[in-house]
LOVEX-811903 format. One record per residue (C-alpha): residue number from 1; residue in three letters; x, z negated, y negated. Coordinates in pm, 1 decimal. Each point is the difference from the previous one (the first is absolute). Layout:
! LOVEX-811903
num: NUM&residuo: ALA&xx: X&zz: Z&yy: Y
...
***
This chain:
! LOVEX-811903
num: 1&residuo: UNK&xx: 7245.3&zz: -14920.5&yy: 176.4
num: 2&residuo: UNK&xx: -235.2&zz: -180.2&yy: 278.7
num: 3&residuo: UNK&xx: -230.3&zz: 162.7&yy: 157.8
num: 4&residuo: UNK&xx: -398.6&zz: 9.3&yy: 25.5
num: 5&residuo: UNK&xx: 55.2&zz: -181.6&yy: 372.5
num: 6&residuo: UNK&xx: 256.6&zz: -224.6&yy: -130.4
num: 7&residuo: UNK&xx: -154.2&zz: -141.7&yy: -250.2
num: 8&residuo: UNK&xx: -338.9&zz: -84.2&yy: 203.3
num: 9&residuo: UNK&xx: 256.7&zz: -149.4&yy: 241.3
num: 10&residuo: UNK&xx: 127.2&zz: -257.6&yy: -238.2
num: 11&residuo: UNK&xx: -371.2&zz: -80.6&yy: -142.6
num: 12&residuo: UNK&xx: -124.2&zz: -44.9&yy: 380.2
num: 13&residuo: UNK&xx: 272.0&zz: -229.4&yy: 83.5
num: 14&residuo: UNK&xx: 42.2&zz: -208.6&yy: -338.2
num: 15&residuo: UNK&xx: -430.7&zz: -6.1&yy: -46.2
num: 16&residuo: UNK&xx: -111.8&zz: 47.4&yy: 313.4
num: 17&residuo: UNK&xx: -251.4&zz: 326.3&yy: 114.3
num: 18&residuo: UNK&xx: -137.6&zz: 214.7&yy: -254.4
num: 19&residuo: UNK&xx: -270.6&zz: 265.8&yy: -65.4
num: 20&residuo: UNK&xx: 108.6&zz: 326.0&yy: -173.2
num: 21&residuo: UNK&xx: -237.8&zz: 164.7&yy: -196.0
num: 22&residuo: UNK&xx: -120.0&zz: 346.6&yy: -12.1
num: 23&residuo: UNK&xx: 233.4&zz: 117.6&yy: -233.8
num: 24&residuo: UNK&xx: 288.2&zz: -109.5&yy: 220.8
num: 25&residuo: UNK&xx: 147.1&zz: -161.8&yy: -334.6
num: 26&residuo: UNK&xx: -160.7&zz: -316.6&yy: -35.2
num: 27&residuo: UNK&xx: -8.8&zz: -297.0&yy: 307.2
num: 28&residuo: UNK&xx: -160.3&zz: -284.4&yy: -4.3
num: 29&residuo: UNK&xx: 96.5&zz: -357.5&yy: 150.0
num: 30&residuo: UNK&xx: -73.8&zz: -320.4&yy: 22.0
num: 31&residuo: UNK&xx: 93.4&zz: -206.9&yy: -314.5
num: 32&residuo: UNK&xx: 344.1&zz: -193.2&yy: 30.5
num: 33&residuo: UNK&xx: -137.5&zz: -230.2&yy: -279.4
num: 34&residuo: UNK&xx: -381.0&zz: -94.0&yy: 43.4
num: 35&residuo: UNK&xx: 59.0&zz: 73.6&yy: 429.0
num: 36&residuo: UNK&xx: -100.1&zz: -324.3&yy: 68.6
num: 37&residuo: UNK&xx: -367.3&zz: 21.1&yy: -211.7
num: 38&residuo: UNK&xx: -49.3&zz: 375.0&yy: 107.8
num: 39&residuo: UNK&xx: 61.1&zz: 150.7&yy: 321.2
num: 40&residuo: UNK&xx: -82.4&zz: 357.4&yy: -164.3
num: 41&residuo: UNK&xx: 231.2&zz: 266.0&yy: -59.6
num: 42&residuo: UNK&xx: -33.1&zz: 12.6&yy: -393.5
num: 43&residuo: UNK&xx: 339.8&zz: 41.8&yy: -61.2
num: 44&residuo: UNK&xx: 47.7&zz: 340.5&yy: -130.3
num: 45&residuo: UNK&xx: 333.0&zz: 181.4&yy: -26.1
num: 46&residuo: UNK&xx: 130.1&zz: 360.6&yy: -81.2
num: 47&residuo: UNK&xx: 267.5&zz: 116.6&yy: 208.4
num: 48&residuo: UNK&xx: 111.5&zz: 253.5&yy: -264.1
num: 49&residuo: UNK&xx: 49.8&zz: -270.8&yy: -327.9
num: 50&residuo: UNK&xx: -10.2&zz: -313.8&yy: 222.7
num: 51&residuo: UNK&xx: -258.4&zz: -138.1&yy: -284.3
num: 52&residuo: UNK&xx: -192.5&zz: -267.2&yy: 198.2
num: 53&residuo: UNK&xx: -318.8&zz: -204.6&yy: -82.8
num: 54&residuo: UNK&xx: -257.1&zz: -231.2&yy: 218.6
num: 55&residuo: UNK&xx: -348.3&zz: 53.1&yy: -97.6
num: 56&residuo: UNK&xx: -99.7&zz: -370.1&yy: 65.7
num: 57&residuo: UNK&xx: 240.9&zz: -229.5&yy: -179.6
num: 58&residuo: UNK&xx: 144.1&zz: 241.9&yy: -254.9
num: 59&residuo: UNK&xx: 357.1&zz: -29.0&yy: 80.3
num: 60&residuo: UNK&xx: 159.8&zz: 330.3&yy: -98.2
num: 61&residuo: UNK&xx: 392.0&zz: 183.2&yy: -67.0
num: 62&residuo: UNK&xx: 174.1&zz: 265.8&yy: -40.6
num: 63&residuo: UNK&xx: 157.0&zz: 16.8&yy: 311.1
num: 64&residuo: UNK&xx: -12.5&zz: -215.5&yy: 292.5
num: 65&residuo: UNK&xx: 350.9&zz: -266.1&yy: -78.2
num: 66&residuo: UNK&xx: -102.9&zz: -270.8&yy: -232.1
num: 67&residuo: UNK&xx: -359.9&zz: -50.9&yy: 290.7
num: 68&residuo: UNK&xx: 232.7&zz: 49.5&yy: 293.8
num: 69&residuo: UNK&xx: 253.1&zz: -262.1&yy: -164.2
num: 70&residuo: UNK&xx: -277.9&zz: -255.7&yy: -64.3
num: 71&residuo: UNK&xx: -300.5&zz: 41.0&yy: 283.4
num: 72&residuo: UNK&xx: 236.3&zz: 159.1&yy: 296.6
num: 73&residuo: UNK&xx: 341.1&zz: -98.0&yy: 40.9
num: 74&residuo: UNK&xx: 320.0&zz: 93.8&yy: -224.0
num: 75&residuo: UNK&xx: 175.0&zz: 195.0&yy: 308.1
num: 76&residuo: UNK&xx: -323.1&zz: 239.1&yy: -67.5
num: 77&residuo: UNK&xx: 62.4&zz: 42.0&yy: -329.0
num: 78&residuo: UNK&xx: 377.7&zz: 87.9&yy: 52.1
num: 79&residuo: UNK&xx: -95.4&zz: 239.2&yy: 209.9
num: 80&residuo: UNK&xx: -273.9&zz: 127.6&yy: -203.3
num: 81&residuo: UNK&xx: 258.9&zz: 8.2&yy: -354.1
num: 82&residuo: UNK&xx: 317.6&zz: 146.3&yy: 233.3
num: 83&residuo: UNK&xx: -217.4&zz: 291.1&yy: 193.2
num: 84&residuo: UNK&xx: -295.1&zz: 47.7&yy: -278.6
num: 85&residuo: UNK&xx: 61.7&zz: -126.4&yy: -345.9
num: 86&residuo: UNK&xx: 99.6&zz: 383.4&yy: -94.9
num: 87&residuo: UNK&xx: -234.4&zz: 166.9&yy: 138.3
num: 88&residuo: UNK&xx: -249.0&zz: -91.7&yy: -317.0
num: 89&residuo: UNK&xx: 239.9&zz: 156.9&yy: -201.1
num: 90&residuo: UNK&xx: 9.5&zz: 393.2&yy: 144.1
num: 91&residuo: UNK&xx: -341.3&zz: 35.8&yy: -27.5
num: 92&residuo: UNK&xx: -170.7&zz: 249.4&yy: -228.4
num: 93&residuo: UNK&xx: -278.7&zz: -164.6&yy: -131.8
num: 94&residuo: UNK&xx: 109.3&zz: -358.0&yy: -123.9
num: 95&residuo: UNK&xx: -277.9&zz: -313.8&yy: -83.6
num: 96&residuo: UNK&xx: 69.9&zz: -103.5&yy: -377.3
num: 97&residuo: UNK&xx: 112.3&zz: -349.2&yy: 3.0
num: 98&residuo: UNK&xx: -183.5&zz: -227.3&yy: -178.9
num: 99&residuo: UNK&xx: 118.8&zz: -137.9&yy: -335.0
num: 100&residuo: UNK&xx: 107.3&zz: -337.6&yy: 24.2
num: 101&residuo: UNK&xx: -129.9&zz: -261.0&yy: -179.0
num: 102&residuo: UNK&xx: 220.7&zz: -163.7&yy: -235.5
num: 103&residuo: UNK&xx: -88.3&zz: -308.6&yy: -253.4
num: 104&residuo: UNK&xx: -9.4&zz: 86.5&yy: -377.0
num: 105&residuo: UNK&xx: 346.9&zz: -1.3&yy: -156.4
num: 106&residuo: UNK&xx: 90.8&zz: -334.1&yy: -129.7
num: 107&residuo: UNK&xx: -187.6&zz: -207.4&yy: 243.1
num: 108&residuo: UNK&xx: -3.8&zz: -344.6&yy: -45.0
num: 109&residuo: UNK&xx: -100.4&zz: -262.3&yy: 267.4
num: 110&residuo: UNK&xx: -228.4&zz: -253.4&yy: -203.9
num: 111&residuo: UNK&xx: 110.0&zz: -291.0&yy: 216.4
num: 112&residuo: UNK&xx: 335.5&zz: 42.1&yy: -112.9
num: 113&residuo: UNK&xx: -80.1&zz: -24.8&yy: -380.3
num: 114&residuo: UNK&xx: -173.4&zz: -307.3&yy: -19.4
num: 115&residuo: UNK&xx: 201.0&zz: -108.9&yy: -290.0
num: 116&residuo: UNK&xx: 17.2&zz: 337.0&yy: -165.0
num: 117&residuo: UNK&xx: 100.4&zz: 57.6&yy: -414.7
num: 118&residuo: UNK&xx: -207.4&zz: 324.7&yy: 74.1
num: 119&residuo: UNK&xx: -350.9&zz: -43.9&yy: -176.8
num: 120&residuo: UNK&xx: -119.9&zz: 316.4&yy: 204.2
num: 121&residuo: UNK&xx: 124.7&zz: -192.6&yy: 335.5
num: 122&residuo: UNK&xx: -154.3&zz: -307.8&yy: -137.5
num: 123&residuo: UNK&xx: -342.0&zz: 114.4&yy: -91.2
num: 124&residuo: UNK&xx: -0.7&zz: 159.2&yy: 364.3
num: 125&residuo: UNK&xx: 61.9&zz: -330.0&yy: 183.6
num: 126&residuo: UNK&xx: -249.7&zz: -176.4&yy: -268.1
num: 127&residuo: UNK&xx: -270.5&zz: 230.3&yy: 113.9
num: 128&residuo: UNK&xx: 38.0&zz: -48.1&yy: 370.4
num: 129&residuo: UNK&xx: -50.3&zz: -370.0&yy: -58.8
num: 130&residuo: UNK&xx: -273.1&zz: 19.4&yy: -180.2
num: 131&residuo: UNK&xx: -117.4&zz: 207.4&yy: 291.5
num: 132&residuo: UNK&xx: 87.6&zz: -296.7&yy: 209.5
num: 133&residuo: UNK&xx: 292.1&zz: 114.5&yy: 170.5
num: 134&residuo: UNK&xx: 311.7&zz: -205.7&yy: 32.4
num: 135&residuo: UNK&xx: 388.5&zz: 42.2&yy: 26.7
num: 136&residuo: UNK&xx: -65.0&zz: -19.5&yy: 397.7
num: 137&residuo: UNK&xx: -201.0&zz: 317.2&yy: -64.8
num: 138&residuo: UNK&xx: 237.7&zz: 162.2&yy: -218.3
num: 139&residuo: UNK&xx: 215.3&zz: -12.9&yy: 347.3
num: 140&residuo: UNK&xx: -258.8&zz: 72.0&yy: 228.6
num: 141&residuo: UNK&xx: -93.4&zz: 307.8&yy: -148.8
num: 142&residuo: UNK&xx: 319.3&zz: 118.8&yy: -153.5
num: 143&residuo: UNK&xx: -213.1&zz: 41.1&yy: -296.4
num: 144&residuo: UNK&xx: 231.7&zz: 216.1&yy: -302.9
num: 145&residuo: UNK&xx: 35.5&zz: 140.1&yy: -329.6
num: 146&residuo: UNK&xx: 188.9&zz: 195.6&yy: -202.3
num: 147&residuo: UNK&xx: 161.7&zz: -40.0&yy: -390.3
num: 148&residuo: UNK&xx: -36.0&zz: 396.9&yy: -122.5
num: 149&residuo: UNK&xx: -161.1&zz: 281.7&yy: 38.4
num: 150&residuo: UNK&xx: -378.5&zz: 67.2&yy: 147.3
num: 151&residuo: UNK&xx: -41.5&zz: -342.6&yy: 238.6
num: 152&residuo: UNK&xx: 172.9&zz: -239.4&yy: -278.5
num: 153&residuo: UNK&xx: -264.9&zz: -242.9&yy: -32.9
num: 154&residuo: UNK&xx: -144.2&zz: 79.2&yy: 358.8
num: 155&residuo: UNK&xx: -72.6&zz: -190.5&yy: 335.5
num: 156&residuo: UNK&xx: 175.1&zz: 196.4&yy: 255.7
num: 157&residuo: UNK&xx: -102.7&zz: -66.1&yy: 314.8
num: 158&residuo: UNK&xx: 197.0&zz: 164.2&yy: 303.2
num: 159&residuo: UNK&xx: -99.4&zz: 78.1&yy: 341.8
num: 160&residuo: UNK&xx: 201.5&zz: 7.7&yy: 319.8
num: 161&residuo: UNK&xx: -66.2&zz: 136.4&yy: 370.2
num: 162&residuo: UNK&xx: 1.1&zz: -193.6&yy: 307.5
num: 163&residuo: UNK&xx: 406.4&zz: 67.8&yy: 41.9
num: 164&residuo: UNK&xx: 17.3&zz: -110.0&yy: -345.4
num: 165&residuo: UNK&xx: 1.6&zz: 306.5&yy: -186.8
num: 166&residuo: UNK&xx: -133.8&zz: 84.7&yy: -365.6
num: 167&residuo: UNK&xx: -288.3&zz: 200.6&yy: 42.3
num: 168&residuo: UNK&xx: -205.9&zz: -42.9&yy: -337.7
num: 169&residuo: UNK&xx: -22.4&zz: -178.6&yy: -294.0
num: 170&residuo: UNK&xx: -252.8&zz: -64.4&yy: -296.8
num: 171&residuo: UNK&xx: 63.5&zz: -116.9&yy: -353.6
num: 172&residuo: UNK&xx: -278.3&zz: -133.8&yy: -174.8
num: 173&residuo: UNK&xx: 22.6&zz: -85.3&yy: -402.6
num: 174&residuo: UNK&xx: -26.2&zz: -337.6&yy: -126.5
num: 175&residuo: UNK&xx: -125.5&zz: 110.9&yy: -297.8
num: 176&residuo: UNK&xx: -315.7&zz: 191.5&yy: -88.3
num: 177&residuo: UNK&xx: 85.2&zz: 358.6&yy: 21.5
num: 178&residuo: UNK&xx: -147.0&zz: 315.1&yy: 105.1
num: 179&residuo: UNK&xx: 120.1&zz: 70.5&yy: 368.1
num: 180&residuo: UNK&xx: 51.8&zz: -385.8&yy: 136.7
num: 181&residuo: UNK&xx: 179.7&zz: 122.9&yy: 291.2
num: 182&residuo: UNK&xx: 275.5&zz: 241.0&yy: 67.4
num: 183&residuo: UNK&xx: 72.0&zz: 73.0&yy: 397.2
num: 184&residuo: UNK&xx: 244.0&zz: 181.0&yy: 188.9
num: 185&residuo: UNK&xx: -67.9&zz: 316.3&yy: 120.5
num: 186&residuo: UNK&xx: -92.1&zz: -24.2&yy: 388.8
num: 187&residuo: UNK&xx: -244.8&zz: 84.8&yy: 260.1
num: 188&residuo: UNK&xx: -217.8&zz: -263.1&yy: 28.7
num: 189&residuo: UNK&xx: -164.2&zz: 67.4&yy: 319.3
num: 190&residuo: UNK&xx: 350.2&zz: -39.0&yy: 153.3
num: 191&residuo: UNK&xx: 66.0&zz: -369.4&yy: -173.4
num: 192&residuo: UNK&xx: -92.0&zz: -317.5&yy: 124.6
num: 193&residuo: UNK&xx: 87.9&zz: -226.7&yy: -332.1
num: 194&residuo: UNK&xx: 254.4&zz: -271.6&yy: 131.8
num: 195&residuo: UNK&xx: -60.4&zz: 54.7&yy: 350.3
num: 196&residuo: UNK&xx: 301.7&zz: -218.0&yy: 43.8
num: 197&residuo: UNK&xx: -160.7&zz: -299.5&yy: -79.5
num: 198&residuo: UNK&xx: -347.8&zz: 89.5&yy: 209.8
num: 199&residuo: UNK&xx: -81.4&zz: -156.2&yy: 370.7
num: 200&residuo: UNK&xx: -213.5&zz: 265.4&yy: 178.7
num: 201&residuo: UNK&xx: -99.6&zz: -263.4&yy: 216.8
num: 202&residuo: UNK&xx: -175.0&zz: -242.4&yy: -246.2
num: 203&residuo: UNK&xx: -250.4&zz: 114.3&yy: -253.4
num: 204&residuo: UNK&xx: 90.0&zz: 180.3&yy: -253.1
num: 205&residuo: UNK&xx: -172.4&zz: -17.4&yy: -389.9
num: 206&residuo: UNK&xx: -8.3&zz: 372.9&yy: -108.4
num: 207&residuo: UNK&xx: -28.3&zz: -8.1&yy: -425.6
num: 208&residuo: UNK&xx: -20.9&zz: 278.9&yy: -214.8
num: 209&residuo: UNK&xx: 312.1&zz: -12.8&yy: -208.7
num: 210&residuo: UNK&xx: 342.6&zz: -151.5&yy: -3.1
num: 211&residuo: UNK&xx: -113.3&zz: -290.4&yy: -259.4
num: 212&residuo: UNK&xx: -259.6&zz: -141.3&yy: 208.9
num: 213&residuo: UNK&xx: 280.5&zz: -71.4&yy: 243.4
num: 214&residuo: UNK&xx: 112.4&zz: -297.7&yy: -196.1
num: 215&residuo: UNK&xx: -320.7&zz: -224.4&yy: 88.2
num: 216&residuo: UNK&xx: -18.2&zz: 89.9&yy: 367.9
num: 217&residuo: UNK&xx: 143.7&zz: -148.3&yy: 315.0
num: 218&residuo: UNK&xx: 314.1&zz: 147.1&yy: 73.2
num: 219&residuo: UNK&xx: -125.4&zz: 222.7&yy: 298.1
num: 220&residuo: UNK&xx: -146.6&zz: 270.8&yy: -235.3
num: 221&residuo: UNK&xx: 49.5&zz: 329.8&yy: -132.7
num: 222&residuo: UNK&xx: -207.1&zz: 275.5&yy: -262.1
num: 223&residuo: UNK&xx: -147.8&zz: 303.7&yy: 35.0
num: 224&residuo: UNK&xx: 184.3&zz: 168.5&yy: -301.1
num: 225&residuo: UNK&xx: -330.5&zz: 109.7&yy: -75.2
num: 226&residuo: UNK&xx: -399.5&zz: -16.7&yy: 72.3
num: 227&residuo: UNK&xx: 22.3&zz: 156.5&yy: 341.5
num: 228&residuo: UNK&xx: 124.5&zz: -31.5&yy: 348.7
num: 229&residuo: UNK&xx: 9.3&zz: 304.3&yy: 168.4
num: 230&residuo: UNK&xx: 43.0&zz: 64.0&yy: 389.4
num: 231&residuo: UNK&xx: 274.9&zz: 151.3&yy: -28.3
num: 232&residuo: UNK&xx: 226.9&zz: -225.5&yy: -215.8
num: 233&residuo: UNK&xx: 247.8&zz: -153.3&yy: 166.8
num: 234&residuo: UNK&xx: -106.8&zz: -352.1&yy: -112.0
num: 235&residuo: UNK&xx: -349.4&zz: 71.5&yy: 237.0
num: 236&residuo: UNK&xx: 207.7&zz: 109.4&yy: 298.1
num: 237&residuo: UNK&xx: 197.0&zz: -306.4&yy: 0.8
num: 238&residuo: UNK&xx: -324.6&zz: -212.1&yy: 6.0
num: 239&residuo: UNK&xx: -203.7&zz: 204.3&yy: 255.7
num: 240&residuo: UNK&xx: 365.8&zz: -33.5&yy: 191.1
num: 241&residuo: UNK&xx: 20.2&zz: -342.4&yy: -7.3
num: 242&residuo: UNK&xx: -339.2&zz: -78.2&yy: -40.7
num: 243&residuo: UNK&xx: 66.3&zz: -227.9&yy: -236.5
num: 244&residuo: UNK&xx: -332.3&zz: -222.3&yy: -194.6
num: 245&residuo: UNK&xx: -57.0&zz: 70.8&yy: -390.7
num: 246&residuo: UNK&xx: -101.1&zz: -121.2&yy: -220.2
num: 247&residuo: UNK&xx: -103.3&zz: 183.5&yy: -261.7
num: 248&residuo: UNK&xx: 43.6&zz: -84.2&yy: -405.1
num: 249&residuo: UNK&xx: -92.0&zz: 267.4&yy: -198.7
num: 250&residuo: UNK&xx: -85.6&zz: 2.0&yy: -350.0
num: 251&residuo: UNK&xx: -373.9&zz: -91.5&yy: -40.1
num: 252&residuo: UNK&xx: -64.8&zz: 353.4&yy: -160.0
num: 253&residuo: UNK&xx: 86.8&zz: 144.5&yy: 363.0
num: 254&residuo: UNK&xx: -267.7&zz: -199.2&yy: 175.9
num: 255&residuo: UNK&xx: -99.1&zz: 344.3&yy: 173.6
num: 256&residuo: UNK&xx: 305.9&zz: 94.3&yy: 76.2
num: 257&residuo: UNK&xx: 88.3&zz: -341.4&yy: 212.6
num: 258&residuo: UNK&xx: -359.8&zz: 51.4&yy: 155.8
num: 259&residuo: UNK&xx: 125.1&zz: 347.7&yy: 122.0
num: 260&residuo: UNK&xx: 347.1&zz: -107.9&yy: 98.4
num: 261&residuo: UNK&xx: -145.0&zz: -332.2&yy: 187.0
num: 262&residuo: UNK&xx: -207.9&zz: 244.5&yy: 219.3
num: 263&residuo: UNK&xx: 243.9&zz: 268.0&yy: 48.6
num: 264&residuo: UNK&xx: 314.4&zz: -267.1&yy: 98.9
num: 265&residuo: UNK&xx: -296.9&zz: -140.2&yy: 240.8
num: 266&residuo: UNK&xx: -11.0&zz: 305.4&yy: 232.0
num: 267&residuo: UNK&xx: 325.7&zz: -29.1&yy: 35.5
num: 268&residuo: UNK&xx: -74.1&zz: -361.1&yy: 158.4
num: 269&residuo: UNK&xx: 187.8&zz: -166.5&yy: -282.3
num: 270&residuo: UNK&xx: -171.3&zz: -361.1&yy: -91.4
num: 271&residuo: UNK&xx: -93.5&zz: 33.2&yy: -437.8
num: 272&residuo: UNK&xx: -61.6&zz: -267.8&yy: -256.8
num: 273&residuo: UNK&xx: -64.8&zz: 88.4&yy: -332.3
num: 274&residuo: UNK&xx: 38.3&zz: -261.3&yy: -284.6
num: 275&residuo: UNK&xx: -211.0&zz: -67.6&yy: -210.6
num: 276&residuo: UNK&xx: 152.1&zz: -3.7&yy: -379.5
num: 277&residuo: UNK&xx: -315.3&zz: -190.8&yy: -145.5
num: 278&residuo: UNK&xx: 94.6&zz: -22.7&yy: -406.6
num: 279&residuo: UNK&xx: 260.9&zz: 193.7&yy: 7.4
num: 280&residuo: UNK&xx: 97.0&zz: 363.3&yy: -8.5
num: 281&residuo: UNK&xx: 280.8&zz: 35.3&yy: 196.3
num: 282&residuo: UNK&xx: 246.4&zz: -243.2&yy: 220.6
num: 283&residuo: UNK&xx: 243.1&zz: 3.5&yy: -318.4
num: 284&residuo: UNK&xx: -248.3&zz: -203.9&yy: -182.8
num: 285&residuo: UNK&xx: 31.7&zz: -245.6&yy: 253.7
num: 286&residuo: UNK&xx: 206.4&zz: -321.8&yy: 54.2
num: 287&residuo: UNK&xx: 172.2&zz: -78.6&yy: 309.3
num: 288&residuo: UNK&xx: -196.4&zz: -270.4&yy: 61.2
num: 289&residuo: UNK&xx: -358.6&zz: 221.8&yy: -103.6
num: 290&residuo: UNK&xx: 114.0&zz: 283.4&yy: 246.7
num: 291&residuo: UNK&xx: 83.1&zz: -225.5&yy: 281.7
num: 292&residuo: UNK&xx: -353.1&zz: -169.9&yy: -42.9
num: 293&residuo: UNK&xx: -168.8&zz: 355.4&yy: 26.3
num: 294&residuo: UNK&xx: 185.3&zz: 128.0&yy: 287.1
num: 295&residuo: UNK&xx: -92.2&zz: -301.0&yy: 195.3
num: 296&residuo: UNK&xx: -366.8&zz: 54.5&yy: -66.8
num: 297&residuo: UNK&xx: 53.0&zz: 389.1&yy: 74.0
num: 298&residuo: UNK&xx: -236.4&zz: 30.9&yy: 305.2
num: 299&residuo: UNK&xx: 75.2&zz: 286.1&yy: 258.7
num: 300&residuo: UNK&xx: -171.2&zz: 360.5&yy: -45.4
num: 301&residuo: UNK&xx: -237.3&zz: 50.9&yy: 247.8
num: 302&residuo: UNK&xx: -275.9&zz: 346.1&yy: 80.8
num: 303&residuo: UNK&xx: -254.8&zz: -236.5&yy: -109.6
num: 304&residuo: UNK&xx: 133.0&zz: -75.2&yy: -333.8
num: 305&residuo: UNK&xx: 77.6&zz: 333.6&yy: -70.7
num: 306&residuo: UNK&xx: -366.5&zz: 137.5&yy: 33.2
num: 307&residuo: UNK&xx: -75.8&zz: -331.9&yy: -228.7
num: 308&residuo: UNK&xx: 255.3&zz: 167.9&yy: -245.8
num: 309&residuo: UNK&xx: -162.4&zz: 344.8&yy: 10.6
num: 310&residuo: UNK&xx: -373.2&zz: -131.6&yy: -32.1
num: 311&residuo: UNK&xx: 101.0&zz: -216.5&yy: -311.1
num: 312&residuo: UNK&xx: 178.9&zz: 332.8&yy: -146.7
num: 313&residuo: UNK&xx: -342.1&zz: 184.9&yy: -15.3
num: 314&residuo: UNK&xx: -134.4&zz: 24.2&yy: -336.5
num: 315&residuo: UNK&xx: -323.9&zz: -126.5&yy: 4.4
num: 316&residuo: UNK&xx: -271.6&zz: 77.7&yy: -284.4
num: 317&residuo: UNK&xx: -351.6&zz: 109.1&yy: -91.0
num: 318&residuo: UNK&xx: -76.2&zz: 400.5&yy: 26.7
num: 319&residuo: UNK&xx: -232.6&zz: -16.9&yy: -333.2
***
């Protein structure tokens, strides 16, 4: 087993200098991945575990290989897998993995059943084109289904990483049931939906859900929720990059863009927020409706959002 000086020996020469915190576990250096946007050493790693993670652009792992393969150079990585790779394993308190994310059994890619007997599989593509999507779509964004069990009759819509991974999916009902959508179980602070198709350096159309994907451009990605919180991952990346948004939430979170236009603003990140006019929600949109609206979308400036906060008082007689 290495020890304590060997191993900030090997992170000194394949990272570069590093600061070793208090605890004499934990050093930090600078990022092999977002280096070149950040000259700050917010790349944090245990020496113990070898569990590493940037603070800025969100790039994390269990130990240091797969980064060291990819950012460094693959001698590092040898070295790293040949010297270290064990070391994770001897000690006493171990990091659960995570479980991965797998698509529902049966999976069945919707571009590939164009011409399906199945009336399930059938119904499923007839609703997307009444939604306006078409079979290029189907590809684009590996849209599925499945023929039994809980998501027969469902839209399943996957999501993959920037290195291509599966990292989520949702699976909304065609028909009118209960609970319209089924995801997986994941943390989704640490997801950026389809990061692999996203340019940090263009803007970037933030929606609420997966199905309001379909009438965007293609640089765009959803909250998975109402929120954006500074700590999700999907935040770092665009204070990282400092990528512009623009922001298309549904028209029942008007307060909520207000909030997040301001807050992505301190961080010196240029806003646009689009406004939905008729409509409730970018889903309710055409193509050719959205793309109107976002070119009208005019930027978010300090002056606008005092506008925003004097027309938000309630105004009204006191007898």
């Amino acid at each position: 087993m290495e020890t304590y000086t060997s191993k900030l020996k090997f992170i000194r020469r394949a990272l570069g200098e590093v600061i070793v915190a208090r605890d004499g576990v934990n050093v930090a250096a600078t990022c092999p991945s977002c280096k070149s946007k950040s000259s700050k050493k917010k790349f944090s790693i245990n020496v113990d575990s070898w569990n590493c993670h940037c603070w800025v652009c969100g790039i994390k792992g269990r130990d240091l290989y797969r980064i060291l393969f990819n950012h460094v150079s693959h001698e590092s990585a040898r070295e790293f897998r040949e010297r270290f790779s064990s070391d994770s394993k001897e000690i006493k308190i171990q990091v659960e993995e995570d479980k991965k994310i797998e698509l529902p059994s049966g999976f069945t890619p919707l571009c590939l059943e164009t011409k399906s007997r199945d009336p399930d599989i059938r119904d499923c593509i007839s609703y997307l084109k009444m939604r306006g999507l078409s079979t290029r779509d189907l590809w684009y964004f590996k849209l599925g289904s499945s023929t039994s069990g809980r998501f027969r009759r469902r839209i399943i819509i996957p999501s993959f990483d920037y290195e291509g991974e599966l990292n989520y999916f949702s699976a909304r009902a065609i028909d009118d049931v209960s609970k319209k959508y089924i995801n997986s179980r994941a943390r989704k602070t640490e997801i950026i939906f389809n990061e692999i198709n996203i340019s940090w350096n263009k803007e970037i159309t933030l929606t609420e859900g997966p199905f309001d994907l379909f009438m965007c451009n293609q640089n765009s990605t959803c909250l998975l929720g109402s929120e954006l919180r500074e700590r999700s991952l999907l935040f770092k990346r665009i204070v990282a990059n400092k990528s512009p948004v623009l922001l298309a939430l549904d028209k029942d979170m008007s307060g909520k863009s207000i909030k997040l236009a301001n807050l992505l603003s301190e961080y010196c990140c240029s806003v646009r927020i689009l406004n939905l006019g008729k409509f409730n929600d970018v889903g309710e949109m055409s193509r050719k409706e959205f793309q109107a609206a976002k070119e009208n979308a005019n930027n978010w400036t300090r002056e606008r959002s005092i506008k925003e906060k004097i027309a938000s008082i309630r105004t009204g007689s006191l007898f």
